[in-house]
C-alpha positions as CSV (number, residue, x, y, z in Angstrom):
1,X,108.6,88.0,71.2
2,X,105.2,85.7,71.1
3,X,103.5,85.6,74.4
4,X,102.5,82.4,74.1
5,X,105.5,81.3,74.8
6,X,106.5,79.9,78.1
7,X,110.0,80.2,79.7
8,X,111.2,78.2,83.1
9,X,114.1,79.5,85.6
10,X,115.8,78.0,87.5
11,X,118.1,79.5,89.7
12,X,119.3,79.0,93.7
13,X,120.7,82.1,93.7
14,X,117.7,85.2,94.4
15,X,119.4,87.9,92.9
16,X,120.4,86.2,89.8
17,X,116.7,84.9,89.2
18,X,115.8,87.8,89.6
19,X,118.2,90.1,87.2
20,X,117.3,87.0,84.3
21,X,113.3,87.6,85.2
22,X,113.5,91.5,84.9
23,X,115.7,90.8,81.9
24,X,113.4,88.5,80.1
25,X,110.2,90.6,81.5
26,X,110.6,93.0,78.6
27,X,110.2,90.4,76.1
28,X,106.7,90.1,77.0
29,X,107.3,85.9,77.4
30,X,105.2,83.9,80.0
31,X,107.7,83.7,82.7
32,X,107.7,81.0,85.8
33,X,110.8,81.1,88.1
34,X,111.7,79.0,90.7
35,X,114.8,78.0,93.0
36,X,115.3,74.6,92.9
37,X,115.7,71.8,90.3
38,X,112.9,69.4,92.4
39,X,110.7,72.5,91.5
40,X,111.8,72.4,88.0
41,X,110.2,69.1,87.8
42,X,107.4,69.3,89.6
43,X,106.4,72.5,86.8
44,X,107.3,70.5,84.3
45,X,104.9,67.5,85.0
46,X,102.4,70.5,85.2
47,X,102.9,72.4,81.6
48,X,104.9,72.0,78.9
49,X,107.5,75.4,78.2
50,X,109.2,75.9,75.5
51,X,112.4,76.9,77.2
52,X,114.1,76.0,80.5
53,X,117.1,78.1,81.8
54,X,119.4,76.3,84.8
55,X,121.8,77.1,86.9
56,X,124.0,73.9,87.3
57,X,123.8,74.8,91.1
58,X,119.8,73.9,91.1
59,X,120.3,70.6,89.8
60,X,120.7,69.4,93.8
61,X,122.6,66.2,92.8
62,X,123.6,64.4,90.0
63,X,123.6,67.5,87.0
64,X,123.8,64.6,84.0
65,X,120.2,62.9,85.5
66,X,118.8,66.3,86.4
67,X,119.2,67.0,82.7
68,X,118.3,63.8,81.4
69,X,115.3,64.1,83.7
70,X,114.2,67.4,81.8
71,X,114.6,65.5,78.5
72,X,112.0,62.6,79.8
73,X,110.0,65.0,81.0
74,X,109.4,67.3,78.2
75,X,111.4,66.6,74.8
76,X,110.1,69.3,73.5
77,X,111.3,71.8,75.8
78,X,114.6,73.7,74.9
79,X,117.6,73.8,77.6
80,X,120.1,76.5,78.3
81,X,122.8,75.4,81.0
82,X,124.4,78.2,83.0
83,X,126.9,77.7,85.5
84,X,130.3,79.5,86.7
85,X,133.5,79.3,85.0
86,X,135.1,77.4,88.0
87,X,132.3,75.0,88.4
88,X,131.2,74.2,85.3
89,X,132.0,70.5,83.7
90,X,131.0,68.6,80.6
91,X,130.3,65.3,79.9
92,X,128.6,63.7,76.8
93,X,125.1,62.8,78.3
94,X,124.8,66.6,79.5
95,X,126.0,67.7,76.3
96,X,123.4,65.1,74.8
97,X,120.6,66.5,77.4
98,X,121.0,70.5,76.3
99,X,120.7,72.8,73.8
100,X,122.8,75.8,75.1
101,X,125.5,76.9,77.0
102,X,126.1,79.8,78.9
103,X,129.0,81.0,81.4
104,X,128.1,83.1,84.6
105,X,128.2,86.2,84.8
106,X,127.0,86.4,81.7
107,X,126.0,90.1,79.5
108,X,122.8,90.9,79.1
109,X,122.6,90.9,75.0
110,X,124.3,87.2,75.4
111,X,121.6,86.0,77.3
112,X,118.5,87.8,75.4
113,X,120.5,86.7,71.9
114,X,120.7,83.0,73.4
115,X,117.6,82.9,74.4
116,X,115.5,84.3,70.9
117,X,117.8,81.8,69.1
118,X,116.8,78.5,71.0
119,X,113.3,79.6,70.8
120,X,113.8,79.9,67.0
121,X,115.5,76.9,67.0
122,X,113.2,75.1,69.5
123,X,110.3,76.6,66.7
124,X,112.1,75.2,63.8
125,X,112.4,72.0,65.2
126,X,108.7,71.4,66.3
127,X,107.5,72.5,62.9
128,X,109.9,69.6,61.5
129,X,108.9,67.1,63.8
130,X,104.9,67.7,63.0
131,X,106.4,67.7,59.6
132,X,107.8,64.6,59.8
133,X,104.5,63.2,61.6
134,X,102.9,64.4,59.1
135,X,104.6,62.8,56.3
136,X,104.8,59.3,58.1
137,X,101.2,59.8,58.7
138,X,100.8,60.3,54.6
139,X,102.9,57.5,54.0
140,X,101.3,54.8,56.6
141,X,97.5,55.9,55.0
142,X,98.8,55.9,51.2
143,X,101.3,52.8,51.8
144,X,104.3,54.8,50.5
145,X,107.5,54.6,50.7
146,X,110.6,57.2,50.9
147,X,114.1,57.3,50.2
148,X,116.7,60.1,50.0
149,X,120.4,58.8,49.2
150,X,123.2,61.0,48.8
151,X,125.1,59.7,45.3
152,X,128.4,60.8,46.6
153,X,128.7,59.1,50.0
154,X,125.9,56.7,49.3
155,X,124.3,57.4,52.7
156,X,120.9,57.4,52.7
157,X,117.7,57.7,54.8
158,X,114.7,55.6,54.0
159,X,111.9,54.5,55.7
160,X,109.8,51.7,56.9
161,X,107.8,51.1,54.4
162,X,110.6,51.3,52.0
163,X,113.1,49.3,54.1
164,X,110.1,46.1,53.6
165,X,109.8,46.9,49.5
166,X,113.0,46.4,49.6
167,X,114.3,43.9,52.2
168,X,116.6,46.4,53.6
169,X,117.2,47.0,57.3
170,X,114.6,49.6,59.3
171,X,117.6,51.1,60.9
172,X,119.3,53.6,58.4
173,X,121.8,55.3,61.0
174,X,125.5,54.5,59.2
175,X,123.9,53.0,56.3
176,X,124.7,53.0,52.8
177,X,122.4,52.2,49.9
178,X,123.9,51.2,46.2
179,X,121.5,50.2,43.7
180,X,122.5,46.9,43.4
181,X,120.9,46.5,46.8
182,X,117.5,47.4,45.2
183,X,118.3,45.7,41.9
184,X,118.9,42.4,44.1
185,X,115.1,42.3,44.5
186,X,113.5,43.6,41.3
187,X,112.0,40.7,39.3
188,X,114.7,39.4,36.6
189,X,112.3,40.6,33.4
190,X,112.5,43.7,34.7
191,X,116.1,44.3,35.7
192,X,117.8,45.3,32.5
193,X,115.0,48.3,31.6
194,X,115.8,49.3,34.8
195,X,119.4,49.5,34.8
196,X,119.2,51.1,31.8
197,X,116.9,54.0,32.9
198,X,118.6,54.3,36.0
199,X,122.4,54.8,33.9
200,X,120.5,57.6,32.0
201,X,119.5,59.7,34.7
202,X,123.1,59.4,36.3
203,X,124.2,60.6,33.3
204,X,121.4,63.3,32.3
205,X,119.5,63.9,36.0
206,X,116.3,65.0,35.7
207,X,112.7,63.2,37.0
208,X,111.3,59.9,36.7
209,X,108.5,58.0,36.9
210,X,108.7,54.1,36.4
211,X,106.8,50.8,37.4
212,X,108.2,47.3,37.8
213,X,108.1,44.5,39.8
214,X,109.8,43.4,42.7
215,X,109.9,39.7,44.5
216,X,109.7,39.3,47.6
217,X,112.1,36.9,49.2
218,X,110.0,35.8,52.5
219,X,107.1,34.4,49.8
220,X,108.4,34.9,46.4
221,X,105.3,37.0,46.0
222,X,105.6,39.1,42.8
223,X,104.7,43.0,43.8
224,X,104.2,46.0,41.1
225,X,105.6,49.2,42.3
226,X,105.4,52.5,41.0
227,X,108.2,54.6,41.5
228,X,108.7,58.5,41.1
229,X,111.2,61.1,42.0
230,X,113.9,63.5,41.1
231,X,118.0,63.1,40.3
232,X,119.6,66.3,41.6
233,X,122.5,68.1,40.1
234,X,125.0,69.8,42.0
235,X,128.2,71.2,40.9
236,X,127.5,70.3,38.1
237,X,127.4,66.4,38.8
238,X,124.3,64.3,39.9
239,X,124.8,64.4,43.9
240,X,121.1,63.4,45.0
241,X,117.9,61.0,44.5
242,X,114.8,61.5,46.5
243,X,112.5,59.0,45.4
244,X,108.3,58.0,46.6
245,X,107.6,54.3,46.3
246,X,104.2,52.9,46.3
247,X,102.7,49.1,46.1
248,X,100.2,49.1,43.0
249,X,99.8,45.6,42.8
250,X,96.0,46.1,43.6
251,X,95.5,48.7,41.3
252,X,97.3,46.5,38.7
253,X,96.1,43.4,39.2
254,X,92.3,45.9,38.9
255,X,93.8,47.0,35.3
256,X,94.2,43.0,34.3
257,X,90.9,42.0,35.5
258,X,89.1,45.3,33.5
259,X,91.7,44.6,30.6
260,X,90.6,40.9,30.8
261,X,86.8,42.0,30.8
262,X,87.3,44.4,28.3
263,X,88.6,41.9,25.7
264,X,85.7,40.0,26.3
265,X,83.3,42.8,25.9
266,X,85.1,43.8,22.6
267,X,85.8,40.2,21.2
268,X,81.8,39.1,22.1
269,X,79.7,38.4,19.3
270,X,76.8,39.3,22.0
271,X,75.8,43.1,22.0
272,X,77.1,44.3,25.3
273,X,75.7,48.2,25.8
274,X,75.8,50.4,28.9
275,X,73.6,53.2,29.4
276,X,72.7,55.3,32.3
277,X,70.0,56.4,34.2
278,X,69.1,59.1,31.9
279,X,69.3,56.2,28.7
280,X,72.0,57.4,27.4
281,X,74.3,55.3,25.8
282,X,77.8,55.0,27.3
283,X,79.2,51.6,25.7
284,X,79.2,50.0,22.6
285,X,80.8,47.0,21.1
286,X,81.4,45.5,18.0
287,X,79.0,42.8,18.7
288,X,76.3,45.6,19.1
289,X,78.0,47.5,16.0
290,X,77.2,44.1,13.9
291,X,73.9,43.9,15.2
292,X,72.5,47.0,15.1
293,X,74.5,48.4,12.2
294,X,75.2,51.2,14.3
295,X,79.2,52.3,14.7
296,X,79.8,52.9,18.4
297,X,80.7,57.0,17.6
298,X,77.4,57.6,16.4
299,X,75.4,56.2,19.2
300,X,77.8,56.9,22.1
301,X,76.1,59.8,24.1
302,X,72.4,59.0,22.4
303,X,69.6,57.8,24.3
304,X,68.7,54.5,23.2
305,X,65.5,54.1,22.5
306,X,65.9,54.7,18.8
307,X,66.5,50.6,18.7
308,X,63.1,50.0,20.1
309,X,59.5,49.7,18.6
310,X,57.2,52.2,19.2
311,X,54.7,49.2,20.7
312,X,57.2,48.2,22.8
313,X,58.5,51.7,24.9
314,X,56.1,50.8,27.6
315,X,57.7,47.4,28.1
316,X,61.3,48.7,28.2
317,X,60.6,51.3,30.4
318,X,59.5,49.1,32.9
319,X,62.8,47.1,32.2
320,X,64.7,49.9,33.1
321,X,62.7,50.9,36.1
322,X,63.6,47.5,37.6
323,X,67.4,48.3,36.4
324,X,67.2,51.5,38.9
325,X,65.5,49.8,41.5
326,X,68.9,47.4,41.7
327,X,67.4,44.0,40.0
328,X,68.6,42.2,37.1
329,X,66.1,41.7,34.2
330,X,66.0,38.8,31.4
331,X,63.6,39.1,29.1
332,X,62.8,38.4,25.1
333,X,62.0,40.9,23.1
334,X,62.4,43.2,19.4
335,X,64.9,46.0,18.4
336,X,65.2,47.2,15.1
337,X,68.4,47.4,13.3
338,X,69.8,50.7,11.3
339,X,67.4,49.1,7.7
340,X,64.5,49.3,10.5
341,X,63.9,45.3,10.1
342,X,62.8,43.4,13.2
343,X,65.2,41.2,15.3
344,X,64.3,38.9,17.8
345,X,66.3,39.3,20.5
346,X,67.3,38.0,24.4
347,X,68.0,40.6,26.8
348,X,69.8,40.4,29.8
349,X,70.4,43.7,32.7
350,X,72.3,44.5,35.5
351,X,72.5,47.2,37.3
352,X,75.7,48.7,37.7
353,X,76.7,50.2,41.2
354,X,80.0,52.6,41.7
355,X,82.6,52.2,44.4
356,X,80.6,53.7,47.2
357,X,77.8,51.1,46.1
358,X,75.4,54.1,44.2
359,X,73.8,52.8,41.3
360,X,74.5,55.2,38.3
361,X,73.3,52.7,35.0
362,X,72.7,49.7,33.3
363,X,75.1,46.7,31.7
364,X,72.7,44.9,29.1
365,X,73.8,42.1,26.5
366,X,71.4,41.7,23.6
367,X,71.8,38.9,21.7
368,X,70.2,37.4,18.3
369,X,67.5,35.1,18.6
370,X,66.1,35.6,15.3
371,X,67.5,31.9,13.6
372,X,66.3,30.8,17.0
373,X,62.9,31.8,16.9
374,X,62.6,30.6,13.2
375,X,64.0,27.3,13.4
376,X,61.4,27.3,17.0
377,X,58.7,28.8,14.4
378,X,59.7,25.8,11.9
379,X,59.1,23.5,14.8
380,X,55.9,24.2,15.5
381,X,55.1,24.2,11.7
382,X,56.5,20.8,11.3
383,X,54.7,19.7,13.9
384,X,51.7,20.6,12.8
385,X,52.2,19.4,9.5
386,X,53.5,16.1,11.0
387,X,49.9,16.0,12.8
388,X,48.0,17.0,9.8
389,X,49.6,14.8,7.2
390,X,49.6,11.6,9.7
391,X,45.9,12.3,9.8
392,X,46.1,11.8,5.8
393,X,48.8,9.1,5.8
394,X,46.4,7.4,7.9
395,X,43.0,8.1,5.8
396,X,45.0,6.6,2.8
397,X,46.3,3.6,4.5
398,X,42.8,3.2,5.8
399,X,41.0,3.0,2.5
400,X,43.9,1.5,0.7
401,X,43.4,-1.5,3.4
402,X,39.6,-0.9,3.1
403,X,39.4,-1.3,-0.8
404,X,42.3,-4.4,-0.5
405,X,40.4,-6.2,1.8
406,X,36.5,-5.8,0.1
407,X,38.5,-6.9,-3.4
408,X,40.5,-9.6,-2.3
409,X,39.3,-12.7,-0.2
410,X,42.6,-14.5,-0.3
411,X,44.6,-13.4,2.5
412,X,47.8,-14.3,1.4
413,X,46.7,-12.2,-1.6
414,X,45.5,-9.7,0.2
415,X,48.4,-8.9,2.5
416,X,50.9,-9.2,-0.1
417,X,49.4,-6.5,-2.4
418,X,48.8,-4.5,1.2
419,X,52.3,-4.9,1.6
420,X,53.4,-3.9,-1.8
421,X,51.6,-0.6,-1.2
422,X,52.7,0.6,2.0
423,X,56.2,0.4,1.1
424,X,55.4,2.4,-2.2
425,X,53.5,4.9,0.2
426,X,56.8,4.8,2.7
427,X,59.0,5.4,-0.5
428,X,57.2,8.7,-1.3
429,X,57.8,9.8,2.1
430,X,61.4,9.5,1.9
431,X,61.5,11.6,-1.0
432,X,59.5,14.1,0.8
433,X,61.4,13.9,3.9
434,X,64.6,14.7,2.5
435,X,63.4,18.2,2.2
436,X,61.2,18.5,5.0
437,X,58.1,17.9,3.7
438,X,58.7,20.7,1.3
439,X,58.1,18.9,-2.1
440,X,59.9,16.2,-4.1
441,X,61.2,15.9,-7.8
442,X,58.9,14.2,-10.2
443,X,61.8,12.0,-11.5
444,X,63.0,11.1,-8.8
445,X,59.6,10.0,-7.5
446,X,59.5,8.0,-10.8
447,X,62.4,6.4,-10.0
448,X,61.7,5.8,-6.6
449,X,58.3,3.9,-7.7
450,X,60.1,1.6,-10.4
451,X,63.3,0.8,-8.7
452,X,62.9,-2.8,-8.9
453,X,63.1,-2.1,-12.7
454,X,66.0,0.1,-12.2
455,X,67.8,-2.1,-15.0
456,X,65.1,-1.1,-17.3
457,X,64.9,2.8,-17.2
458,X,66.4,4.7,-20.3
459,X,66.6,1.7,-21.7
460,X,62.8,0.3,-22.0
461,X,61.4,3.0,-19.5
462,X,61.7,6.3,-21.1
463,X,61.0,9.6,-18.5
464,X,60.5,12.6,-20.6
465,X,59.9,15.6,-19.2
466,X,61.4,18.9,-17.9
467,X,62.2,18.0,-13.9
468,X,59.3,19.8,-11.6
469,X,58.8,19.6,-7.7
470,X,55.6,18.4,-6.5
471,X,53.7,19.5,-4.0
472,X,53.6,16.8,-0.8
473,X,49.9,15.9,-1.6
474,X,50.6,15.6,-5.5
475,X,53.8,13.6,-5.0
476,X,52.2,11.2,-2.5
477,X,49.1,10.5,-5.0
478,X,50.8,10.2,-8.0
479,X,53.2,7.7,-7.0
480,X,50.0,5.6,-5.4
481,X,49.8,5.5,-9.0
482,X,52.8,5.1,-10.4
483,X,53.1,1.8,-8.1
484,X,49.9,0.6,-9.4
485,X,50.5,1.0,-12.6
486,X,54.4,-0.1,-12.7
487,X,53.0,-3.7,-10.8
488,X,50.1,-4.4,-13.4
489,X,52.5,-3.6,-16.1
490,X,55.1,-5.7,-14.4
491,X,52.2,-8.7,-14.1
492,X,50.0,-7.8,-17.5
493,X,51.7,-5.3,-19.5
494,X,54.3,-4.4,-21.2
495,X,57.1,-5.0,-18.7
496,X,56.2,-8.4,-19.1
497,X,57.6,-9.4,-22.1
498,X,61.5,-8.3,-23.1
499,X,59.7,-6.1,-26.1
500,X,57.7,-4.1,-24.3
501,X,58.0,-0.4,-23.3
502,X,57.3,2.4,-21.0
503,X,57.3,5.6,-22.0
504,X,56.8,8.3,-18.5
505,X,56.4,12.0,-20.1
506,X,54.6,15.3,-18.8
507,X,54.8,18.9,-19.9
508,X,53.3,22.0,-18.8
509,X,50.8,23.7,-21.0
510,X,48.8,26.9,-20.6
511,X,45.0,26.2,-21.0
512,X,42.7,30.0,-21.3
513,X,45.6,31.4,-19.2
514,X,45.4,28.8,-16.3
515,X,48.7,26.8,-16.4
516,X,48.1,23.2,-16.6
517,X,50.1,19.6,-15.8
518,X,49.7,16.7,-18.0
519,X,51.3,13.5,-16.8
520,X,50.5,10.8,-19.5
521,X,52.0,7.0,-18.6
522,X,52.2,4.8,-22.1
523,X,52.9,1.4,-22.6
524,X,53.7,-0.2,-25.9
525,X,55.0,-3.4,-27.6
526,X,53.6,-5.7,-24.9
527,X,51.2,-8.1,-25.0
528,X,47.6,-7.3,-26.0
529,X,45.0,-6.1,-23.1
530,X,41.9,-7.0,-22.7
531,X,39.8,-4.5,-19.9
532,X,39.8,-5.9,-16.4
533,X,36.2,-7.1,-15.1
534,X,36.4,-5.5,-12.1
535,X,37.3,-2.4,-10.4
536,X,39.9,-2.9,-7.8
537,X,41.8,-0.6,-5.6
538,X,44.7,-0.3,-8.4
539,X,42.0,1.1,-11.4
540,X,40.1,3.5,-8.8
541,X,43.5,5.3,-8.0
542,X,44.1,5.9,-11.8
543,X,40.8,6.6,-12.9
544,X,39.3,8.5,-9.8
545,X,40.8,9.0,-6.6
546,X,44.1,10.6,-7.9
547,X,42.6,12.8,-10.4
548,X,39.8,14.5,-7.8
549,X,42.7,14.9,-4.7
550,X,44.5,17.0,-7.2
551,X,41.5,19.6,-8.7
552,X,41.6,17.8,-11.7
553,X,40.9,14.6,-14.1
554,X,42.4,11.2,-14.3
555,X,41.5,8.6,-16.8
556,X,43.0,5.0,-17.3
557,X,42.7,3.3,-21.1
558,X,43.1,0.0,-21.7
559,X,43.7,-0.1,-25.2
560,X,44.7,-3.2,-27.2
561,X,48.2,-2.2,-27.7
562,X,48.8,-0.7,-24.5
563,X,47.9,0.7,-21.1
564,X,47.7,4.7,-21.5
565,X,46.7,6.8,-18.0
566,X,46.3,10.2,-18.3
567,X,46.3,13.1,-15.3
568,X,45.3,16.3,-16.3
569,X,45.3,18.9,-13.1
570,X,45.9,22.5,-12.5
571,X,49.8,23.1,-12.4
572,X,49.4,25.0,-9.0
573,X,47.7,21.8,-7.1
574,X,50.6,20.0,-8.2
575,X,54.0,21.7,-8.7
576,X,55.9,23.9,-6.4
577,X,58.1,25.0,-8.3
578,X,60.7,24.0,-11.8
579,X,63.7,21.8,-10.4
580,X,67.6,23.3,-11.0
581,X,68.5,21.0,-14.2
582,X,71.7,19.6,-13.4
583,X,74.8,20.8,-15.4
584,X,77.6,19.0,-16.3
């Protein structure tokens, strides 16, 4: 036998304690003996034994407490009552109190066969009780819970943790589970698939492995359990269920949040890459795969920095140095997509830590800034030709005021012809302004600058001419001009009598290879002109001012039958580009 274990007798009677210690000597065990049961206790409070052996005539007193005393004392320890034929009695608390029985006088093999089989037994039943501490120990730390239910009889054992899954009662001594007493609490979606699963393996056995949801009634909190286990067979029949419980609603409610964030990642027209501390790539989306041009399984496990200018290496590794020291970066920069063009782009990092808080990479989203930056670069170019061609709107309103004033001394006169312009000037701006200052069309400018004959054109003003677009500096000369003109024709010429008429035409010709505009204005059938005797603001525009802002020559003739101006320029001071002839 092991010597580490310790054996207590107890025995009045000195030649029977002493036949029991020579006996049990040989087994090598640690033996105390003693002669009364008050000693018994006193060695008791001292050490633990693993085996006590009594005489029921040590027990001084009341044998049922003496026992029960043992039991308080040491739980652990084994008991073997002895006692003589004629003395010995039984009652349920000893019986409850002892292990063994044995009658005096006794054989020697009995006693040494009784003994090695309550130490056994005594063994046995430690090792399942540290079991059993053990496995409540795994269950309290992992929040399981643990049923085993006998199918035939339907008792069952189950414990705590189980008993509050499941609103049962802690207790399970007498108890009998049925499934309806666990389907009571499973959420009603769930409650069919589970039934149905559960009539399977009655039918088939075998191991399962299922999650659902359970309400609770206290709250009417909603729980996700996972569930796994075993239906045993026995005779042929399903006879058993041992099943482990655990509460994943944390782990679930993690797998909706990352599912949630996921679908945002994939669904984001933003690039949303993750790379480690070694720049390598680690995530992908689509919004990057649309960017870049790149599909995620041929960047996936690639550094990075193929996306970046050489010019700019030094400033993204000073990004990512940031990222590893645990800050968040925002900056603007350029990548280059998979044709190597340029993007603009707005870059925002965070690092990203792990459970135990170690940082181990880098969440960026990258998003397209390119429009941005044009339509900001188209700004700034507006603006500066807003600046610029204020300057010149106001240089022209200047000398067109300058030259009114010097020419005419009536003020009435003076303001109404100063009125007259502007508004022509204002309605070659709006033309310009429709297309940001890009250009406007040559008819419609004509148009625009003889509205107030509108009646007239195709009719007795004829416009001739394939449609150009003219520059902003050509478009607002040449209608200074077509306003002049259309008012002294309007006044003098040949819109002043119902006969007359205006023909508008231009054409492009190539001159020694240099492409050239002529814009001739004609008047005919009106009344007969006679030269003006003075140079006003009206004549210098046609014959000077808008022929020299344009590179080229203007002259106005003011023959008998007609007015006839004439603009001769190079085509690329004037015209941006041929108009889209409408169809139809």
């Amino acid at each position: 036998m092991d010597t580490s274990r310790k054996l207590l007798i107890v025995d009045r009677d000195p030649l029977s304690r002493e036949l029991k210690v020579e006996l049990l000597e040989r087994t090598d065990l640690r033996l105390t003996a003693v002669e009364t049961g008050r000693e018994a206790l006193r060695c008791l409070d001292a050490e633990a034994f693993d085996l006590i052996i009594v005489n029921d005539d040590a027990a001084e007193g009341d044998e049922s407490a003496f026992y029960q005393s043992i039991k308080e004392r040491s739980p652990s320890t084994a008991v073997l009552r002895m006692a003589h034929a004629a003395s010995a009695k039984s009652t349920p608390a000893i019986d409850a109190a002892i292990d063994g029985f044995l009658l005096d006088p006794f054989e020697p093999s009995e006693l040494m066969t009784l003994v090695r089989s309550l130490l056994r037994l005594n063994r046995a039943r430690l090792a399942l009780r540290d079991a059993e501490a053990r496995l409540q120990l795994v269950q309290d730390t992992g929040g399981l819970a643990v049923v085993d239910c006998d199918l035939v009889t339907r008792r069952a054992l189950w414990s705590e943790k189980f008993a509050q899954i499941f609103a049962l009662p802690p207790n399970t001594s007498e108890k009998r589970l049925r499934f309806g007493m666990i389907l009571n609490v499973v959420h009603p979606d769930d409650r069919v698939a589970l039934t149905k699963e559960y009539r399977r393996l009655i039918r088939e056995g075998g191991q399962f492995e299922r999650e659902f949801r359970v309400r609770r009634a206290d709250d009417g909190a909603t729980r996700w359990i996972s569930a796994r286990g075993s239906f045993f067979r026995a005779d042929g029949e399903i006879q058993r269920i041992l099943c482990l419980c655990s509460d994943i609603t944390g782990r679930k409610r993690g797998e909706l949040r990352n599912a949630q964030l996921a679908a945002i990642v994939a669904s984001s027209i933003d690039a949303i890459v993750s790379v480690d501390f070694d720049d390598v790539i680690r995530t992908w989306n689509y919004g990057a795969e649309q960017l870049f041009g790149y599909p995620a399984k041929d960047v996936i496990g690639k550094s990075a920095q193929f996306i970046v200018p050489d010019e700019l290496m030094e400033e993204r590794s000073t990004m990512m140095q940031r990222l590893m020291n645990g800050e968040a970066v925002e900056y603007q920069t350029r990548r280059l997509d998979r044709d190597g063009r340029s993007l603009d782009v707005w870059i925002r990092g965070a690092p990203v830590r792990s459970v135990e808080g170690n940082l181990f990479g880098a969440s960026l989203i990258i998003r397209d800034i390119t429009a941005q930056k044009q339509r900001e670069e188209h700004v700034h170019f507006l603006m500066r030709e807003l600046t610029h061609r204020s300057k010149n709107l106001l240089a022209v309103i200047q000398a067109m005021a300058r030259q009114s004033l010097s020419l005419q001394t009536d003020p009435k006169d003076f303001v109404g012809r100063f009125s007259e312009r502007l508004s022509s000037l204002a309605g070659s701006h709006d033309l310009l302004s429709i297309d940001d200052w890009a250009g406007a069309s040559l008819t419609q400018l004509i148009r625009s600058q003889l509205q107030h004959f509108g009646d007239l054109i195709d009719t007795r003003i004829l416009i001739q001419g394939r449609d150009v677009i003219l520059q902003p500096e050509a478009a607002q000369n040449i209608g200074i001009v077509l306003h002049e003109l259309s008012t002294n024709a309007a006044k003098f010429g040949a819109l002043s009598v119902e006969a007359g008429i205006v023909v508008v035409s231009w054409s492009i010709v190539d001159d020694g290879g240099e492409p050239r505009m002529r814009l001739n204005w004609r008047e005919e059938h009106g009344p007969p002109v006679q030269a003006p005797d003075h140079r006003g603001f009206g004549r210098m525009v046609m014959e000077r001012i808008a022929g020299q802002a344009l590179g080229g020559q203007s002259k106005a003739t003011f023959a008998p039958e007609g007015v006839i101006w004439e603009l001769d320029v190079p085509a690329k001071s004037v015209v941006r580009e041929k108009a889209v002839e409408p169809t139809g």
